[in-house]
C-alpha positions as CSV (number, residue, x, y, z in Angstrom):
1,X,0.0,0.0,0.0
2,X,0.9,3.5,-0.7
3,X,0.7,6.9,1.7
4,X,0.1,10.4,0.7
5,X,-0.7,13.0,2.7
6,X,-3.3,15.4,2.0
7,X,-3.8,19.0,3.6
8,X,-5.8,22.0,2.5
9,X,-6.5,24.5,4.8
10,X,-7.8,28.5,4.5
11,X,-4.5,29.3,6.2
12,X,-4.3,32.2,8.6
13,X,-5.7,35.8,7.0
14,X,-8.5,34.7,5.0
15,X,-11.7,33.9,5.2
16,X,-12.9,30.9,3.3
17,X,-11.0,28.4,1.7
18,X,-10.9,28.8,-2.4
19,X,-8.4,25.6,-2.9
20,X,-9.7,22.0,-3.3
21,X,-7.4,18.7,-3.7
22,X,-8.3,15.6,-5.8
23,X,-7.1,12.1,-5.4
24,X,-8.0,9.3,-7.4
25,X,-12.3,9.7,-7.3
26,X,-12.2,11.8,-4.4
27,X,-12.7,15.5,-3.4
28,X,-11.1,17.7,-0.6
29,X,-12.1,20.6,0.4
30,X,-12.6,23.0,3.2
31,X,-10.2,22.2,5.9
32,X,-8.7,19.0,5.8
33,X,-5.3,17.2,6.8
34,X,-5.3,13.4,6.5
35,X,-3.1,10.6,5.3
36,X,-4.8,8.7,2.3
37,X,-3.5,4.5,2.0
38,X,-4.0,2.9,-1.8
39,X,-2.7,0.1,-3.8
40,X,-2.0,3.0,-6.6
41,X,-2.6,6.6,-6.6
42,X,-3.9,7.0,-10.5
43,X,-4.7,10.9,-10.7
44,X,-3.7,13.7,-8.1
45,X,-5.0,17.1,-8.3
46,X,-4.3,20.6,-6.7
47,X,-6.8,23.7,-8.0
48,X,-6.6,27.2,-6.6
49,X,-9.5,29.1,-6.9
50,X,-8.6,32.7,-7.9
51,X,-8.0,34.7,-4.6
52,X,-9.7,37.5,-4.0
53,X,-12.0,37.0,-7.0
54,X,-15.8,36.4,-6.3
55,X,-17.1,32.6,-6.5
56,X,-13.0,31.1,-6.3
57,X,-14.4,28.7,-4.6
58,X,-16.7,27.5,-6.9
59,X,-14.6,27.5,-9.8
60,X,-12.0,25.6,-7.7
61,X,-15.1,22.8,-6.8
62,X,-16.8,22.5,-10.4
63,X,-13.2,21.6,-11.9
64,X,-12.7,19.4,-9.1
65,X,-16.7,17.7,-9.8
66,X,-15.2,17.4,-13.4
67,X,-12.3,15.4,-12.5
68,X,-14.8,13.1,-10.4
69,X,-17.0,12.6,-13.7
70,X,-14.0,12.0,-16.1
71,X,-12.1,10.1,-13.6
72,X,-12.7,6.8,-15.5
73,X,-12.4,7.8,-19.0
74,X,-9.0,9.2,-17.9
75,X,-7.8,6.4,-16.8
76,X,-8.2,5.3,-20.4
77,X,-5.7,7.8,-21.5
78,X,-2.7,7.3,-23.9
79,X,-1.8,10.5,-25.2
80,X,-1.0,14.0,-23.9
81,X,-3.7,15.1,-26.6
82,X,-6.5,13.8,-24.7
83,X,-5.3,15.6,-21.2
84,X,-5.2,18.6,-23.0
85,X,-8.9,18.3,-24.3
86,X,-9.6,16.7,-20.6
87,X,-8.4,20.7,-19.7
88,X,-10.3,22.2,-22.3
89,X,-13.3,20.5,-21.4
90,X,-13.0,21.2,-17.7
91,X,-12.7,25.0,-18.6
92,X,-15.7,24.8,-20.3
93,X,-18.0,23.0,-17.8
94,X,-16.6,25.6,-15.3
95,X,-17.6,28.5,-17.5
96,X,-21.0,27.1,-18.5
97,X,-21.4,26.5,-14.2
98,X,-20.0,30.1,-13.4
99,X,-21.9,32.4,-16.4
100,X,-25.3,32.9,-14.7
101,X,-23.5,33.9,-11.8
102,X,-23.7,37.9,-11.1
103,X,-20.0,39.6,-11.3
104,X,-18.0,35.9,-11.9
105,X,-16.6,37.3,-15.1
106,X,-13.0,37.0,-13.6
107,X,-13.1,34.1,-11.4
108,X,-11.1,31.2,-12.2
109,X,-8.7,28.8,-11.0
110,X,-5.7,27.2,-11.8
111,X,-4.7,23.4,-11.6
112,X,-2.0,21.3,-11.4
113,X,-1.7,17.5,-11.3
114,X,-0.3,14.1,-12.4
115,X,-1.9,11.1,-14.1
116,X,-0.2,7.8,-13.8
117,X,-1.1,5.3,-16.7
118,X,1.2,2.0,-16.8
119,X,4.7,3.3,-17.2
120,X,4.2,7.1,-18.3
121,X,3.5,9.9,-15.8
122,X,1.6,12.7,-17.5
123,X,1.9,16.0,-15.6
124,X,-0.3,19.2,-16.5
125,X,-1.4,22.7,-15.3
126,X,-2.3,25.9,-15.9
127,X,-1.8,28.9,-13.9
128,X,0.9,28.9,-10.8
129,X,0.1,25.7,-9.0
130,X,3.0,23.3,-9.1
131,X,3.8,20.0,-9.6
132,X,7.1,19.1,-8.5
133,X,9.3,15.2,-8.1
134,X,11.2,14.8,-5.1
135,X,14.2,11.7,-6.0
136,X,15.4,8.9,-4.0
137,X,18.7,10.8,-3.6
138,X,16.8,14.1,-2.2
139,X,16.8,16.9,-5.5
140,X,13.1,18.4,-5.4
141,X,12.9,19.5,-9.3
142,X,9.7,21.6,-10.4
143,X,8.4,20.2,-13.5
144,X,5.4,22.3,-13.9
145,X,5.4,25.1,-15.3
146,X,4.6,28.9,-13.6
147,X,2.3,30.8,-15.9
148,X,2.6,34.1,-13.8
149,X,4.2,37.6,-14.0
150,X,6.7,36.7,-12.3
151,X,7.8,33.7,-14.3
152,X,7.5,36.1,-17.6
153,X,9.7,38.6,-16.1
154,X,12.8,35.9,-15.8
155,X,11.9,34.7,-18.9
156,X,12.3,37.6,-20.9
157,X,15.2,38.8,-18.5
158,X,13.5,41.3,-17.3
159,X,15.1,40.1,-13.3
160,X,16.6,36.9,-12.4
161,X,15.3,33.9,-10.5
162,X,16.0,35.4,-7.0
163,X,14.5,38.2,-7.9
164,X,10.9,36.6,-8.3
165,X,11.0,36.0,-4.3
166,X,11.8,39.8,-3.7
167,X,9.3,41.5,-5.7
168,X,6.7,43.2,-3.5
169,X,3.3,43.1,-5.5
170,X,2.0,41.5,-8.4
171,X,4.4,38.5,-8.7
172,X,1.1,36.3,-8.3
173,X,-0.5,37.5,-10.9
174,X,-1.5,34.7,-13.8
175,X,-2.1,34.4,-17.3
176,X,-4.3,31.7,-17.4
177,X,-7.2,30.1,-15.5
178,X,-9.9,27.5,-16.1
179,X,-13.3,29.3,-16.2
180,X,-11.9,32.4,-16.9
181,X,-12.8,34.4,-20.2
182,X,-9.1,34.6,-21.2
183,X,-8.5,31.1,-20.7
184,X,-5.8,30.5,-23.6
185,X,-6.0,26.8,-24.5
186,X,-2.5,27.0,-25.7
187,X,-0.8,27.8,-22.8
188,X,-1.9,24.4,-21.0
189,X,1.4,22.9,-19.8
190,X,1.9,19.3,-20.4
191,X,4.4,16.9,-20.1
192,X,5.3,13.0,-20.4
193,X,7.7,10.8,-18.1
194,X,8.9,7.4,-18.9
195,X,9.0,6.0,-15.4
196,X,11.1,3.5,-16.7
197,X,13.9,6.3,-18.1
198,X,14.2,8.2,-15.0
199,X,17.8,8.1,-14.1
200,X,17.1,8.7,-10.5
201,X,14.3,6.7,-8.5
202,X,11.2,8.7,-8.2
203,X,10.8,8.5,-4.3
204,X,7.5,11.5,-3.8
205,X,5.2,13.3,-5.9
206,X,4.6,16.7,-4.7
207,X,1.7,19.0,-5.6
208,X,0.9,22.4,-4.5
209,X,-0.6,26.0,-4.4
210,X,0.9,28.8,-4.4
211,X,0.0,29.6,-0.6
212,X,2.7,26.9,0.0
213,X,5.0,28.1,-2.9
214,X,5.3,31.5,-2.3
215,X,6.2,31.1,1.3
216,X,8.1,27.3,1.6
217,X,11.1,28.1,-1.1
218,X,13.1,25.3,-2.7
219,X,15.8,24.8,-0.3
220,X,13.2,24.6,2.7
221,X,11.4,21.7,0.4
222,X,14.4,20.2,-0.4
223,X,15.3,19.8,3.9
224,X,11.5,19.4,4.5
225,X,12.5,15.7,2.1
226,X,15.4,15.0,4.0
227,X,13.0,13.5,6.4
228,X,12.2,9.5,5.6
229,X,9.0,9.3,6.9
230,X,5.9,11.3,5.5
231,X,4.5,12.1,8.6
232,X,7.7,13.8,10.3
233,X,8.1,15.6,5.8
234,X,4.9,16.8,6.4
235,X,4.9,17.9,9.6
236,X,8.1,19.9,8.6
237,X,6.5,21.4,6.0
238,X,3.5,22.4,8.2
239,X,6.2,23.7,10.9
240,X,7.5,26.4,8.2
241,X,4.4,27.4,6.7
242,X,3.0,28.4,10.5
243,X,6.3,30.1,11.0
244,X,5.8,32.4,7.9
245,X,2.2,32.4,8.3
246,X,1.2,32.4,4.4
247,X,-1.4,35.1,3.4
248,X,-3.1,32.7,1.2
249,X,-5.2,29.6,1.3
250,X,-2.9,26.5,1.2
251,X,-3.2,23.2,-0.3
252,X,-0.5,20.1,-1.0
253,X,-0.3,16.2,-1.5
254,X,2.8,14.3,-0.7
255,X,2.0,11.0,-2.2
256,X,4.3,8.0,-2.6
257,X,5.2,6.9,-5.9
């Protein structure tokens, strides 16, 4: 049996929480920390409803209801084509949800996740929730891919990587979103793993928002996954998110691989 530990939580300013977490055919939401067991963890979800915009949270929900319906066609999958309509679709079903609603012309929310189909891991997201593999031998590597400000700025240039952590105001905002009307179908980031061509074993599969990201930087992952157990990784990770007491809403799943 596999672990993986699941957490969402409103965090410490705001109100309500606008995040939900997906695993296999079920849906998190509100506040939740738990440890999930399974024989195989097939599909694993993070999506972050836009903060600060009206209905978040119901953007957030209807993508995660979405995964829930598609959950066995997906695991049918064989290309990155059909994730990439899965996305499309779920944009869709979240805009046709959202339209009748008074003054949800900007909500949204992002999503990032992993879908494990016999020997190929198939990672997606739009927006600035991450996907991230953590290797027997301790590197934490992003592999999703920011579509932010921020992340535009060091690509173009503009500042450099250590840059993005200093910048005072508007390094959060994104791009793209599902449900959003300037959701951009071609900026869904995608990608395909042989499991079998890794050079390094793949040890964890970590997803988050960016109420973790923003706050828990890469080195502080990378001593968080010096730990071998999950319980004592995640309770290090929970120790430095209360230290810097992140502004957002914050949502992650450790999950064996």
């Amino acid at each position: 049996m596999k672990k993986a530990t699941i957490r969402t939580s409103k965090g410490f300013v705001r109100n309500k929480n606008e995040d939900c977490v997906v695993v296999n055919n079920l849906l998190f939401k509100d506040e939740i920390n738990t440890v999930l067991y399974s024989e195989d963890f097939n599909y694993l979800a993070i999506l972050d409803g836009m903060g600060g915009e009206k209905y978040g949270e119901l953007a957030s929900s209807y993508g995660g209801d979405f995964s829930l319906m598609n959950y066995e066609k997906m695991m049918k999958y064989k290309s990155l084509e059909e994730i990439n309509q899965f996305i499309i679709n779920c944009n869709e079903y979240i805009s046709n949800k959202l339209c009748n609603l008074e003054q949800s012309r900007f909500s949204g929310t992002t999503i990032a996740g992993v879908l494990f189909l016999k020997n190929y891991i198939y990672v997606f997201n739009v927006g600035d929730s991450r996907v991230y593999f953590v290797y027997e031998n301790n590197p934490v590597e992003q592999i999703s891919y920011d579509d932010s400000l921020a992340n535009y700025l060091f690509s173009k240039n503009i500042i450099k990587r250590s840059d993005i952590e200093k910048m005072p105001y508007n390094k959060n905002i994104i791009f793209n979103a599902l449900g959003n009307e300037h959701f951009n179908e071609e900026k869904i980031h995608s990608f395909v793993y042989n499991i079998k061509e890794m050079k390094d074993k793949l040890k964890y599969i970590f997803i988050c928002s960016d109420g973790v990201s923003d706050f828990v930087k890469l080195t502080s992952l990378r001593r968080c996954f010096k730990y071998r157990k999950l319980s004592h990784i995640a309770q290090k990770l929970e120790d430095y998110i209360f230290k810097l007491k992140s502004k957002d809403n914050y949502s992650y799943i450790i999950a064996e691989v």
